[in-house]
C-alpha positions in Angstrom: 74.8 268.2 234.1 75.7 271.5 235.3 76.1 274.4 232.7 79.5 274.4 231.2 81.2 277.8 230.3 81.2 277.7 226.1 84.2 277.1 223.9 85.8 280.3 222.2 83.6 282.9 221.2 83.4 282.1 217.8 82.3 278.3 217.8 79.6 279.6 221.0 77.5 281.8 218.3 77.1 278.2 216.6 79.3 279.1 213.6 80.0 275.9 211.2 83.1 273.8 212.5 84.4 274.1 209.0 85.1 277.9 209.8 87.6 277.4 213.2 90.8 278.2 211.5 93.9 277.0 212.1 94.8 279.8 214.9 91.6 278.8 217.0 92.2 274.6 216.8 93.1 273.7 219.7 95.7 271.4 220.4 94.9 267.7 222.0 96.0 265.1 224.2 95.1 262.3 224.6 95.6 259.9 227.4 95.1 256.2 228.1 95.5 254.4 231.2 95.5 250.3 230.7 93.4 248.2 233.1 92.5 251.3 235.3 89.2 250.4 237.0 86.1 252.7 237.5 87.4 253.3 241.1 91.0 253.8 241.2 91.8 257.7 240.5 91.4 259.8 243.8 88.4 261.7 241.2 86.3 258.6 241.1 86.8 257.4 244.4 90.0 256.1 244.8 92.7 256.5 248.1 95.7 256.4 245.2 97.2 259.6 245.0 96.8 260.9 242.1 96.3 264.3 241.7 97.0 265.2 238.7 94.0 263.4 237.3 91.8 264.6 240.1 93.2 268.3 238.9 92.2 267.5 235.6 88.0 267.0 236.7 88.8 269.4 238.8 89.3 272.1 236.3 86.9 270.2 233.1 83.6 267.7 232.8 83.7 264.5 234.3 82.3 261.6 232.9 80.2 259.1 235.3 78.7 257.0 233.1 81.3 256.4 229.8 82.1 252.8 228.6 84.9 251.6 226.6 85.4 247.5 224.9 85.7 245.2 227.9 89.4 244.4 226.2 92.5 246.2 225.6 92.7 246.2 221.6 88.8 246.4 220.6 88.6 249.6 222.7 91.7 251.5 220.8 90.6 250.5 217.7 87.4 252.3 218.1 89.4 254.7 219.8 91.1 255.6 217.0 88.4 255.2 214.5 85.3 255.8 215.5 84.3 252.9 213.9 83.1 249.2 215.6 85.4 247.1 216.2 84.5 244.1 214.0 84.4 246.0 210.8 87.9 247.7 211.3 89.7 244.1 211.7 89.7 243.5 216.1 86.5 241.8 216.3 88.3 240.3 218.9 91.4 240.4 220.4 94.4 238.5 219.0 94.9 237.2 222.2 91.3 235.1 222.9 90.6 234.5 219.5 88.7 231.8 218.8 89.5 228.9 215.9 86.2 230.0 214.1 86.8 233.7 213.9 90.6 233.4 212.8 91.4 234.7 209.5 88.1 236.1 209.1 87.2 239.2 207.5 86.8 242.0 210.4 89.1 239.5 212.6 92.4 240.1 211.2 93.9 240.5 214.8 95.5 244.0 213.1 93.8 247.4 212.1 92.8 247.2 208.6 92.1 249.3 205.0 88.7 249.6 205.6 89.4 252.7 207.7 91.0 256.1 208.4 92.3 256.9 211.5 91.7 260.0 213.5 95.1 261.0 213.8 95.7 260.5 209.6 92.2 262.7 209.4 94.2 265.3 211.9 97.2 264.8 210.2 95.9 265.5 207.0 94.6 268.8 207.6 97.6 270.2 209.2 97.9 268.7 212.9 101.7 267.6 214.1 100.4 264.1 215.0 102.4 262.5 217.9 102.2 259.2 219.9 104.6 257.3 222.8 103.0 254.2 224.8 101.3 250.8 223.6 99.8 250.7 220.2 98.1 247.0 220.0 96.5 247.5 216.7 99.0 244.9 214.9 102.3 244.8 213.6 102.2 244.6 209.7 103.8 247.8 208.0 100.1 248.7 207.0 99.1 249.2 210.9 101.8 250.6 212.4 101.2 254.0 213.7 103.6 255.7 211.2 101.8 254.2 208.4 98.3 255.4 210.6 98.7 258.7 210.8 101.8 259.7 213.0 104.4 261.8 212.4 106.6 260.8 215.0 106.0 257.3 217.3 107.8 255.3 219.9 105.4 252.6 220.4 105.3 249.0 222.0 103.1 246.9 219.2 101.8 244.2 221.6 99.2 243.8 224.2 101.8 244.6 227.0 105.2 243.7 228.3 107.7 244.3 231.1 107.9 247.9 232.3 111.7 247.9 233.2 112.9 245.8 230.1 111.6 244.4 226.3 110.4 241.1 228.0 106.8 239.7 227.1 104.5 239.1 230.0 102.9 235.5 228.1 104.2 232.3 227.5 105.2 232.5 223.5 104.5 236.4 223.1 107.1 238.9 222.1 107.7 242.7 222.9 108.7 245.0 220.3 109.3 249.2 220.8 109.0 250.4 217.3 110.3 254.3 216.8 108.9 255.6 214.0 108.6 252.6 211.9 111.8 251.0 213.0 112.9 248.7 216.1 114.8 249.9 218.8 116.5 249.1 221.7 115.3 250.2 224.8 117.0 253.2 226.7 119.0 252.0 230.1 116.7 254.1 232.2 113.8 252.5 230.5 110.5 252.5 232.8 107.1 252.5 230.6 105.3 255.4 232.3 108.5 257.6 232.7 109.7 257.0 229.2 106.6 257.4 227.8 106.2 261.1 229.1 109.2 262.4 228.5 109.2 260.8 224.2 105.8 262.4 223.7 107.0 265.7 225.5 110.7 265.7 222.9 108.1 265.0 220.3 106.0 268.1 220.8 108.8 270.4 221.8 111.1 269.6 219.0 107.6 270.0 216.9 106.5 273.4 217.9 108.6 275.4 215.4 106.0 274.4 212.3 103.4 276.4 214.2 100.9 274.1 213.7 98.4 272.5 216.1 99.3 269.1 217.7 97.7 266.0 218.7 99.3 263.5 220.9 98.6 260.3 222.1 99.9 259.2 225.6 99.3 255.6 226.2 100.6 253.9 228.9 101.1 250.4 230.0 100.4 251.5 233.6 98.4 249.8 235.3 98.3 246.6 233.4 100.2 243.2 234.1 103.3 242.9 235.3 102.5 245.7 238.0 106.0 246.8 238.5 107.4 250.6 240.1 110.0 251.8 242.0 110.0 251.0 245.8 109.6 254.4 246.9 106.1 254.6 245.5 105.0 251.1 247.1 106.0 252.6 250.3 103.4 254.6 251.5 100.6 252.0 250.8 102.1 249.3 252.4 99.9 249.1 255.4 96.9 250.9 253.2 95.8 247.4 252.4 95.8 245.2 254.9 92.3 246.5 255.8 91.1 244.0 253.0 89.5 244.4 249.3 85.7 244.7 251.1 86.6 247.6 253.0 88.7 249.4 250.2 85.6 248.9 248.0 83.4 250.1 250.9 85.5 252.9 251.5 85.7 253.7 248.1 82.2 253.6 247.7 81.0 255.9 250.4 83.3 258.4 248.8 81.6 258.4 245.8 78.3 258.7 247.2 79.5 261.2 249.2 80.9 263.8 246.2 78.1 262.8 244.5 79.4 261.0 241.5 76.6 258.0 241.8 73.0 258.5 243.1 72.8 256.6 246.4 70.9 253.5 244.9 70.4 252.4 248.6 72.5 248.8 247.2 75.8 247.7 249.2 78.2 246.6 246.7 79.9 244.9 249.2 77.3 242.5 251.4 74.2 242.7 248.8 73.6 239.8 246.6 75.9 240.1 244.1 78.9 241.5 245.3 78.9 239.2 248.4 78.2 236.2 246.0 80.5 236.9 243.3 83.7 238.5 245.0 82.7 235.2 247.6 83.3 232.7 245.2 87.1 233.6 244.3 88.7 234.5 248.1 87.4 235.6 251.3 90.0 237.5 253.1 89.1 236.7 256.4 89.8 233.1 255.2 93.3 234.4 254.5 96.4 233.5 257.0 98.6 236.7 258.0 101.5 235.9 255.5 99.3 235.8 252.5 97.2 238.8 253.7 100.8 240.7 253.4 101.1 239.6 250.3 98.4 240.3 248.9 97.7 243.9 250.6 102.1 244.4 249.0 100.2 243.1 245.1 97.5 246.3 245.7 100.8 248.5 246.9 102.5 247.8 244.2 99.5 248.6 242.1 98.5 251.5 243.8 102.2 252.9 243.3 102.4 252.1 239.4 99.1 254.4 239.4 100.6 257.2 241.0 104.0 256.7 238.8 101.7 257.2 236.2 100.0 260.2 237.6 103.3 261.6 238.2 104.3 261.1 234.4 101.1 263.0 233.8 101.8 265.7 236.1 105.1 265.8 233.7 103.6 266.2 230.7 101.0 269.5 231.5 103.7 271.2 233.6 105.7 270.8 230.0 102.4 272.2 228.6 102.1 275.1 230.9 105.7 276.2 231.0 105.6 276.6 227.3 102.5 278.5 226.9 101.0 275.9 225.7 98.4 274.4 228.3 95.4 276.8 227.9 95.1 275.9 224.2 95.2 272.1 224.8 92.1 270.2 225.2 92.9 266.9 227.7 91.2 263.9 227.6 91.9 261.3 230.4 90.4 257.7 230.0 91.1 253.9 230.6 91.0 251.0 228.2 88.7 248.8 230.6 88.0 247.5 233.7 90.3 246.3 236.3 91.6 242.7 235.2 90.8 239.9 237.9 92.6 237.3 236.0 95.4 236.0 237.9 98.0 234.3 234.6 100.5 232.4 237.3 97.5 230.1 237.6 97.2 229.6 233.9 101.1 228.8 232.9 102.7 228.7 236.9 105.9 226.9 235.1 106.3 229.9 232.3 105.8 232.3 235.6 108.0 230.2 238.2 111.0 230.1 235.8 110.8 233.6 234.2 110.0 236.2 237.2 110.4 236.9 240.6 107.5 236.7 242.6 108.9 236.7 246.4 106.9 239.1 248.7 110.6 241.4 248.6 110.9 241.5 245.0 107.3 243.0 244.0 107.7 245.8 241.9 111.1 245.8 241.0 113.1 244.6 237.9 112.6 241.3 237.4 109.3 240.9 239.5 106.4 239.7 238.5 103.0 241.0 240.5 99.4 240.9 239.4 96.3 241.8 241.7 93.8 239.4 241.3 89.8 238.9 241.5 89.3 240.4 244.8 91.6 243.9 244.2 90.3 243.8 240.3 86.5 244.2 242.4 88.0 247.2 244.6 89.1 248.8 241.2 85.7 248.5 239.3 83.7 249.9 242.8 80.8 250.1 242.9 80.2 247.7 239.5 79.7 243.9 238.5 82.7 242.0 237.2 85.4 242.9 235.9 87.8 243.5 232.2 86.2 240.9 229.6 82.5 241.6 230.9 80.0 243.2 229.3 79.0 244.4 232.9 79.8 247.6 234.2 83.2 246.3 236.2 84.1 245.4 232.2 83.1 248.6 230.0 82.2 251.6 232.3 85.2 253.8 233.2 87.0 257.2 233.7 86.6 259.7 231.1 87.8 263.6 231.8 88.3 265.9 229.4 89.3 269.6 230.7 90.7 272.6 228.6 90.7 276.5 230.8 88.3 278.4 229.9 86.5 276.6 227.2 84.8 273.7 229.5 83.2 274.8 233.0 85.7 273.6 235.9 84.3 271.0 238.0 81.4 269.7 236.1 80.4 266.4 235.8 77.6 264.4 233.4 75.7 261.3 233.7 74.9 261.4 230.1 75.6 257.6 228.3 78.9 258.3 225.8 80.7 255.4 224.1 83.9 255.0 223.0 83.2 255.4 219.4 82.1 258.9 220.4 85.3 260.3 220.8 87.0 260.8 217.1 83.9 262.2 216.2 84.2 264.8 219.1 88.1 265.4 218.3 87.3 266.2 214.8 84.3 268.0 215.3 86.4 270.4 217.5 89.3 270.9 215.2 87.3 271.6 212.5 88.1 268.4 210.7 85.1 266.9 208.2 84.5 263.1 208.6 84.8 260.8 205.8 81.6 259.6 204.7 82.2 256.5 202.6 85.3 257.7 200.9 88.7 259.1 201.7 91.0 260.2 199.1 89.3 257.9 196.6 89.4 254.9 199.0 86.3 253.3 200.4 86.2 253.5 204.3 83.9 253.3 206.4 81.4 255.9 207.9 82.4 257.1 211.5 79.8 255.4 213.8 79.4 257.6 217.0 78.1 261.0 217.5 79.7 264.2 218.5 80.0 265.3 222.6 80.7 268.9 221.2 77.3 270.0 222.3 77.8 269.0 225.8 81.2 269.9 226.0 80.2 272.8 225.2 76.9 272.6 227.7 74.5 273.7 225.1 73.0 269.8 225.4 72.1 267.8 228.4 73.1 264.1 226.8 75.4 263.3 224.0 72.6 260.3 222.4 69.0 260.8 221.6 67.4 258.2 224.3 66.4 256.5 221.2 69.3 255.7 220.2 70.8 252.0 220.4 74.5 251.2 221.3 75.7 247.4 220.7 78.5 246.0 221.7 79.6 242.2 220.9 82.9 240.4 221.9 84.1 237.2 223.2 80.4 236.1 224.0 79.6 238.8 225.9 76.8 241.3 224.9 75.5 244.6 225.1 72.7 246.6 224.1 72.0 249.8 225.5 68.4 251.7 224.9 67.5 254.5 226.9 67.3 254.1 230.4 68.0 250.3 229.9 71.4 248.0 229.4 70.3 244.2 228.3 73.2 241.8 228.8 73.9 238.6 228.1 77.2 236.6 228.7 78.1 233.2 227.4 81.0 232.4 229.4 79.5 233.5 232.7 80.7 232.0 235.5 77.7 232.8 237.6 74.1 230.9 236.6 71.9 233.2 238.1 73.4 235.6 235.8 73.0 233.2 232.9 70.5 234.2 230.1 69.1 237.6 229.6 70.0 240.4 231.9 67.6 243.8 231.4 68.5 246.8 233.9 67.0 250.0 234.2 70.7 251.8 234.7 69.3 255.3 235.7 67.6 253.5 238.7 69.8 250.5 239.0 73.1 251.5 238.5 74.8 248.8 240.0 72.8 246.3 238.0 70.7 244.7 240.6 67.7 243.6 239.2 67.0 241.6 236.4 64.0 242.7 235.1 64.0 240.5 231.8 60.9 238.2 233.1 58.8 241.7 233.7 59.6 243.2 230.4 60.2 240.2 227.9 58.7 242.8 225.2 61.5 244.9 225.9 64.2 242.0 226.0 62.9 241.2 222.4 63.8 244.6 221.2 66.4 244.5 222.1 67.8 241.4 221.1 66.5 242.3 217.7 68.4 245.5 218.2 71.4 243.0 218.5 70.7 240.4 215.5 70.5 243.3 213.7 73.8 244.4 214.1 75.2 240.9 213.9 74.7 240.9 210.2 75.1 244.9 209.8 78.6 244.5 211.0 79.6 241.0 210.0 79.9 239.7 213.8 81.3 235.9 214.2 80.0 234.7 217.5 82.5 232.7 219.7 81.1 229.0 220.1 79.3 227.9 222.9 82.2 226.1 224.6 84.6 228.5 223.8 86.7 229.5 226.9 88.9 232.6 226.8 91.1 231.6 229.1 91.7 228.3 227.6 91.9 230.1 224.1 95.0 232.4 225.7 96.9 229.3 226.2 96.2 227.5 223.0 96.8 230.8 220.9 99.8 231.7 223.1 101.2 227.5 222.5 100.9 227.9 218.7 102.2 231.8 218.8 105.2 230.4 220.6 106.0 227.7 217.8 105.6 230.6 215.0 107.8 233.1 216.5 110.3 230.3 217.3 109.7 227.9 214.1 113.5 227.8 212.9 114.8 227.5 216.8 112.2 224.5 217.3 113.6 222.7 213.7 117.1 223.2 214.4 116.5 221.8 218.1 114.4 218.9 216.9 117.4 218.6 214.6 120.1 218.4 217.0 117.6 215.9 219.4 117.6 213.8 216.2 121.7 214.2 215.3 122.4 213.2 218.9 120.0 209.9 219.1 121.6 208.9 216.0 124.7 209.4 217.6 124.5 207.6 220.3 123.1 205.2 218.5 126.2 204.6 216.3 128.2 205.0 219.3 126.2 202.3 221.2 126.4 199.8 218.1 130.1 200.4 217.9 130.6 199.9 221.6 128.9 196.4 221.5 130.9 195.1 217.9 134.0 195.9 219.5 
């Protein structure tokens, strides 16, 4: 990593964090994109225009090598905790959870007691806490973000919705805005990314009078399911794409290559093994006849265009921040959720989708539409990696992370170091000069904060945020990681592949794209680290999925019996009036035939 320029005098001549006062803090903001792969910011790669995020690692440190939860959920709950996921009550999410782990003690589908959250530590010691955008750590008074730790919060509680009206984008789901602890309706202009911006910019300017530091949370839908955006942003990629998904992630790849943000691992993540095999196996666009190559090419447009609403929404936001003096004290961080999602739902309920949206090639994007990218675009996103959201492969965990402030981190810099998710609460309060709870907060038992501090390299007085001794695990859904050093072991349960069935050992520094299974070469290695993993199984009370278990069959079975629980009194009264109406007719026919 190349040297950064220090934070503020005082914290470079390695005084205490306890001594920043409350002058020095900085504020933060903090910003989520939803199903953004590796790729898709011009930064890493990308041809979307987005340039307010490429600003961002243009002026701060840019991650290369950061990796989040493979799902939406177990990746904000760490997020916002520092804490795995299984202990804080999102071993999985609600959404693919299986019968065994329902109910279960760490699988509570909400965000549970056992913790407190960053922003109720930041909160606590005099931070404005703000957040606009989706929340997905449960509904229950106890886990709403008022109750967490925010001041003020417009917040959608579920996994996602419509991004022009309150519609759910599942078969038996429900989408509710909550503003500060109460529904609401949405506003008549309501579109996610633009709404979003300007609630967390009211928040923060109707906020500054206290004089206090702030920390807001910006989470957008964008670009998660249903892609949706005004026209005029689809319109200049609409003949972007018809060059295909292999040439995009070619294109994309060379770029990267080219500025330097991977080593040149001599692979082709296009017509080498596994990205030939893999992306192969869903759709070959060659195989594709002109009308559904349009189609497909407007799906990425439409994408592509939700991105750059969103980068626009951004570009709101710190012009807010710099017109009111407050941009140079404000530490940005820029990250996604996961990996680009390949799954494509109109196959999984085409009835729910026929009858509730609008998928004609005209309609894409606009009210009412329904668009969603599929495998081949979702591989494009996660360039140059394996897989894609739900793996515990690269194309699942590794994405964008950027954080920038003027003048306390070095413009243009970039890292390779290994950080994790759980990593970043540490950092936040490490730089506000907040102490972590070790065991106890305000006479509650919680639970330790589980990653380490990036201050160090933030701050470029260290070359890597983990020791390489240092073990990271990750469990969800059947898919496993364990990263050691130099080396990532992987297995999958649900892989679709078989020659990526059992264990998968890669030497990341030199196999970034994770080639080369090197499990039969090192079995003493694979043993480590699978001990590394049973080891954490019982140390954080993980419930492994069963061996048939399916998550996309699980969506449909959860979503069947969420349906008949948010509908329960519709369902009896209609099973009630079926009833009244046979017996009717009944009578009526029996009357009929004694007259």
């Amino acid at each position: 990593m190349q040297r950064l320029l220090p934070f503020a005098l005082l914290l470079a001549l390695g005084s205490p964090v306890t001594s920043v006062t409350a002058v020095e803090r900085p504020n933060i903001l903090l910003i989520v994109a939803d199903d953004l792969g590796f790729s898709d910011a011009g930064a890493y790669g990308g041809e979307i225009s987005t340039p307010n995020i490429d600003q961002l690692a243009a002026e701060g440190l840019q991650f290369t090598n950061f990796h989040v939860a493979a799902t939406c959920s177990p990746t904000r709950s760490m997020l916002m905790t520092g804490v795995d996921n299984h202990l804080v009550g999102m071993g999985n999410m609600k959404e693919i959870m299986a019968d065994n782990q329902k109910g279960q003690p760490g699988y509570e589908g909400w965000l549970n007691d056992s913790v407190v959250t960053l922003p109720s530590l930041l909160q606590d010691a005099g931070y404005s806490t703000y957040m606009a955008g989706k929340w997905h750590l449960g509904g229950r008074p106890q886990s709403q973000p008022v109750a967490r730790g925010f001041d003020r919060s417009f917040a959608l509680m579920e996994s996602g919705a419509d991004n022009w009206e309150a519609k759910h984008y599942l078969p038996g789901g429900t989408a509710t805005w909550l503003e500060d602890g109460k529904p609401v309706d949405l506003p008549d202009n309501f579109y996610s990314s633009f709404t979003y911006a300007d609630k967390l910019i009211s928040y923060i300017d109707g906020g500054r009078a206290q004089g206090k530091p702030f920390f807001g949370y910006l989470a957008f839908q964008a670009v998660h399911a249903p892609h949706q955006v005004p026209e005029e942003y689809i319109e200049g990629y609409q003949s972007l794409y018809a060059a295909g998904w292999d040439q995009i992630r070619a294109d994309r790849y060379q770029r990267q290559l080219a500025s330097g943000l991977l080593p040149d691992s001599g692979e082709n993540p296009v017509t080498d093994d596994w990205g030939t095999f893999y992306q192969r196996t869903h759709i070959d666009w060659d195989s594709l006849g002109d009308d559904e190559k349009a189609y497909r090419s407007r799906q990425m447009a439409v994408f592509a265009g939700m991105a750059e609403a969103m980068d626009q929404s951004i570009g709101k936001v710190i012009r807010y921040l710099k017109d009111s003096g407050q941009y140079d004290n404000t530490l940005i961080l820029f990250m996604s959720d996961n990996g680009g999602e390949s799954t494509v739902l109109r196959e999984v309920a085409p009835l729910f989708y026929r009858l509730r949206y609008n998928t004609d090639y005209d309609a894409l994007g606009a009210p009412g539409s329904y668009s969603e990218y599929g495998p081949g675009w979702a591989y494009a996103s996660n360039t140059p990696f394996y897989s894609f959201k739900g793996s515990p492969f690269s194309g699942g965990m590794r994405v964008p992370l950027i954080i920038s402030q003027p003048g306390r981190i070095a413009a243009g810099t970039r890292t390779h170091s290994f950080g994790y998710v759980t990593d970043i609460t540490p950092t936040l309060l490490d730089v506000a000069g907040v102490a972590q709870p070790d065991g106890e907060y305000r006479g509650q038992p919680v639970h330790a904060i589980m990653g380490t501090s990036m201050r160090a390299l933030l701050e470029g007085r260290a070359e890597r945020v983990h020791a390489p001794d240092h073990p990271t695990v990750y469990e969800l859904a059947g898919g496993i990681a364990v990263w050691l050093g130099d080396y990532k072991l992987v297995t999958s349960k649900t892989n679709s592949i078989p020659a990526r069935d059992g264990p998968q050992l890669f030497n990341v520094t030199e196999d970034p794209l994770e080639r080369h299974n090197l499990a039969e070469q090192h079995p003493e290695k694979v043993e480590q680290m699978m001990q590394i993993y049973r080891d954490y199984v019982v140390r954080n009370q993980v419930i492994e999925v069963p061996a048939d278990y399916r998550a996309w069959e699980q969506v449909k079975k959860n979503g069947r019996e969420q349906f008949i629980a948010n509908h329960r009194l519709s369902l009896l009264l209609f099973g009630l009036a079926v009833i009244a109406l046979v017996v009717l007719g009944g009578w009526l026919l029996v009357r009929r035939q004694r007259r």
